[in-house]
Every structure is written in structure tokens, then in C-alpha cells.
C-alpha positions in Angstrom: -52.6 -0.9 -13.0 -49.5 -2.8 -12.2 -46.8 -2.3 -15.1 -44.9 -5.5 -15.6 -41.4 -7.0 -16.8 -43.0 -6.6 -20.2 -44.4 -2.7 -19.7 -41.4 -1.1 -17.9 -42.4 2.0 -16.0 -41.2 4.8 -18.0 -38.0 6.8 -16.6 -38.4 10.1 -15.4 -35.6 12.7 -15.1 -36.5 14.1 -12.4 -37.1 10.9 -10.1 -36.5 7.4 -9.0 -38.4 5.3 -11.4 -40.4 2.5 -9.6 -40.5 -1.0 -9.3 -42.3 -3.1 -12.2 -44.9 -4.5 -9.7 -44.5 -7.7 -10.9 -45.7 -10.2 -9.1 -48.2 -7.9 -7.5 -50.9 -8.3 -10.1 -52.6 -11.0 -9.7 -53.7 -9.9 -5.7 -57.6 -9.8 -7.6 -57.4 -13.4 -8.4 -56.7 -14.6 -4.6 -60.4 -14.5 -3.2 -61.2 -17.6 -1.1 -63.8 -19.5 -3.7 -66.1 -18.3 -0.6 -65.9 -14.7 -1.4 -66.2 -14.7 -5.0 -69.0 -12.9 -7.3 -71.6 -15.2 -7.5 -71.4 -17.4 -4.6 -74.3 -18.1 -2.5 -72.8 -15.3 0.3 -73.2 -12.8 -2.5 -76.9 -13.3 -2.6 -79.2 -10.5 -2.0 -83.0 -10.9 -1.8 -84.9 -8.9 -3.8 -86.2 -5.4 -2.5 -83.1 -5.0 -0.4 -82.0 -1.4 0.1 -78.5 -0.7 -1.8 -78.0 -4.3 -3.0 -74.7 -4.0 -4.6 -72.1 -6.0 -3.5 -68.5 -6.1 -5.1 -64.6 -6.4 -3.9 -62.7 -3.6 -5.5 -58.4 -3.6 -4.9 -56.7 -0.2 -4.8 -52.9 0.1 -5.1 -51.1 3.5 -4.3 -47.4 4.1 -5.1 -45.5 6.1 -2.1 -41.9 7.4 -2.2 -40.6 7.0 1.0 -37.5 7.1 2.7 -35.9 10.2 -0.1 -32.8 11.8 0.4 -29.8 11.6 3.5 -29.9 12.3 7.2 -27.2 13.0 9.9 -26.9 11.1 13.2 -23.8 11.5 15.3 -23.0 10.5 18.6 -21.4 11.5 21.8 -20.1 9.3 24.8 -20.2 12.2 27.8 -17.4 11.3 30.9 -20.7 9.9 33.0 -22.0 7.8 30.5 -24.8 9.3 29.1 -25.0 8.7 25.8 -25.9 11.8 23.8 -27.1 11.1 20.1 -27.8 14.0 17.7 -30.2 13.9 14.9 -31.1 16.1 12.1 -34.6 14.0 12.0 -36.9 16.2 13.9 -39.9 14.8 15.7 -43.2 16.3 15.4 -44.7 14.1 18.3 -44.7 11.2 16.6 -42.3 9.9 19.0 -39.2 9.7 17.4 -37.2 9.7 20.8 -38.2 7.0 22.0 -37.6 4.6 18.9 -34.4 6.2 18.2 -33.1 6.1 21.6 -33.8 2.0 21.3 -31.6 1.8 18.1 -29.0 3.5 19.8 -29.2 1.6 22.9 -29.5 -1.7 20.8 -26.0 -0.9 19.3 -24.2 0.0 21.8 -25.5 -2.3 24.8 -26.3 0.5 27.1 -29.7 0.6 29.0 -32.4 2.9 27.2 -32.3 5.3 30.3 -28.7 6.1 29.5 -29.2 7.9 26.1 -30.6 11.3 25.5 -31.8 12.3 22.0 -30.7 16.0 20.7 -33.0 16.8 18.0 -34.5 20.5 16.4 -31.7 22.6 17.7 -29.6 23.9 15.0 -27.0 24.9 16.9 -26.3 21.0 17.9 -27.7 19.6 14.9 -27.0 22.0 12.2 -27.6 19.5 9.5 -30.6 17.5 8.6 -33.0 17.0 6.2 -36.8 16.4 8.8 -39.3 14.6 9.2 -41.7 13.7 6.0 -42.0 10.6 3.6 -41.6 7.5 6.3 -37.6 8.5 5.9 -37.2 9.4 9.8 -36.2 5.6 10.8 -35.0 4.6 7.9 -32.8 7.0 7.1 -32.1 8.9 10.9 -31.9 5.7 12.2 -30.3 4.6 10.1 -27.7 7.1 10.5 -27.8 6.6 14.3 -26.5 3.1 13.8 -23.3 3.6 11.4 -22.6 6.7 14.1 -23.2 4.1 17.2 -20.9 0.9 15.3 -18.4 4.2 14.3 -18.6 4.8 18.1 -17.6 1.2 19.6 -14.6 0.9 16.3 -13.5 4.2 18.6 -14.1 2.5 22.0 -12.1 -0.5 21.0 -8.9 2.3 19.8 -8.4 3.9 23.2 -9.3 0.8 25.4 -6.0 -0.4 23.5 -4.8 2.1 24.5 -5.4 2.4 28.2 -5.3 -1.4 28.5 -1.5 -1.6 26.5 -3.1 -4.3 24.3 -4.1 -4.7 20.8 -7.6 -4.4 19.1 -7.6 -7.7 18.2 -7.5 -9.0 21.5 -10.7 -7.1 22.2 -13.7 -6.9 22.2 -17.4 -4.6 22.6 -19.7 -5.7 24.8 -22.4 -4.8 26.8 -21.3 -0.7 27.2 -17.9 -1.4 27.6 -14.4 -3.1 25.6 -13.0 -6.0 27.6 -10.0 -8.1 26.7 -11.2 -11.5 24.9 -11.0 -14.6 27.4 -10.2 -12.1 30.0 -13.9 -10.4 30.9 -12.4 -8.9 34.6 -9.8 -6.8 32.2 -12.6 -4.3 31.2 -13.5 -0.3 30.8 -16.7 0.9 30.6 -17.8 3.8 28.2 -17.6 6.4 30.6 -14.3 5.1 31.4 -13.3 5.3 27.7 -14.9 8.7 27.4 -12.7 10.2 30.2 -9.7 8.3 28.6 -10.5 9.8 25.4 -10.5 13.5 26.7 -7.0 12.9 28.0 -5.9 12.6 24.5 -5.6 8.7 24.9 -6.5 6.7 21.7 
């Protein structure tokens, strides 16, 4: 069943209501002329054991991706990039694909970020693992915290180059000044800038 512009789900109090489907609903009428009921590949001959033959289309409704998570992210004096999640993995491998959105964002290599999840001492906010949420919405979380990090990079590489943020910019790990790519700091750099109270 497949509710349409003209059958509205009905809204519940308690939950999201879901999408109309429309547009969905005709999926049983898209058989090649091949495959349809009464073509000669539907033929059985007679005295066959079980000869029923038939195409049947299920449709299942899933909420997914409920609720918030927390990310944040650290930049440690060496470089390693230390990324805290409240998404905990239960060996679906989580680490690995959130290490990849982190290391997409800030232009670091994968090897140089290390993913802090299930200790609620370091993460002592988070929601888990259930629902297909976990990239969605912890890795999601991951990038605002990584684009939050390089806003921050950009503020004390002003700093410690005397310039402006506007005459910078992010790339590749590090803040360099804009037609000037020698004039650059890495994020370690930064880091160690940053714990001197620069920025």
C-alpha cells in the first residue's frame, strides 16, 4: 500500500509522519513485457512439481537516522587528529568510515586521525549506534566539528602570520596566505600556536 497526494498518511503525535510514496506506486507496472504473467517464459508444462509462478513487490517503511549526535574534534601539538564521537561502533566498522570523513575535511592523511568512541569519560554525550543514524548523523556531526576546526585554524594562523583571514586560506592540513603558498603553518603548528593562547 503506498498512500498518495490524495490519501495523506495520517499524523501521529508521537512521531514523524512519513512521506506520501507518491510516485512509488506504480513499481508493479514496470515488468519488461518479457516478464509479465502470461508470456511464453511463464509457461509451465503440465505435471510439473510446484508450478506456480508469480512476481510479488514488498515495500517496508524504516525510520532511520532519529534523533542528534555529538562529534568534536581535537588538533594535538603533533598533528594527530583526535575526533570524538558519541556514535559507538559495535564492529560494524565505524572507525574506519568516520576517520575518512574527518580526513576528507580537513585534508590530513587517514593515518593521522584517531577515533575516540565508547568512553564516557571522553565522550560523555551521545545518543549510539541503532537505526542507520551512525553516519548520518555522527558523521554528520564530525564534519560541522572538522569545518568548525579549520574556521579556528584560519583565526590563529592570522594571528601568528600578522595577517587577516581574508587573505587566507585552508588547504591541504594547513592555512597558507592566498598567492603566497611558501607563507604557510601546518595544523600541528597551529595547535602549538593555539596552546600559547595565540588566536
Amino acid at each position: 500500500w503506498f498512500s498518495t497526494s490524495r490519501r495523506a498518511p495520517d499524523p501521529h503525535p508521537l512521531t514523524p509522519s512519513p512521506d506520501s510514496g507518491e510516485g512509488a506506486g506504480d513499481g508493479g507496472n514496470r515488468f519488461q513485457e518479457d516478464e509479465a504473467p502470461g508470456s511464453s517464459s511463464w509457461n509451465v508444462e503440465p505435471g510439473t512439481p510446484n508450478p506456480l509462478r508469480g512476481i510479488g513487490i514488498a515495500s517496508t517503511i524504516e525510520v532511520s537516522a532519529q534523533g542528534w549526535e555529538s562529534g568534536r574534534i581535537e588538533v594535538a601539538a603533533d598533528g594527530t587528529i583526535i575526533a570524538r564521537t558519541g556514535s559507538s561502533s559495535h564492529g560494524q566498522g565505524h572507525e574506519t568510515s568516520f576517520a575518512q570523513v574527518v580526513a576528507d575535511h580537513l585534508e590530513v592523511p587517514f593515518e593521522a586521525v584517531r577515533i575516540v568512541h565508547g568512553d564516557t569519560t571522553q565522550t560523555p554525550e551521545g545518543v549510539g549506534t541503532f537505526g542507520s543514524r551512525s553516519m548520518a548523523l555522527g558523521g554528520g556531526a564530525l564534519a560541522v566539528s572538522a569545518e568548525g576546526v579549520k574556521h579556528k585554524a584560519l583565526q590563529v594562523a592570522a594571528a601568528l602570520l600578522e595577517t587577516s583571514m581574508g587573505d587566507l586560506v585552508y588547504a591541504q592540513g594547513g592555512v597558507q596566505v592566498v598567492g603566497a603558498p611558501e607563507r604557510r603553518v601546518s595544523l600541528a603548528e597551529l595547535a602549538r600556536a593555539a596552546e600559547q593562547g595565540l588566536g
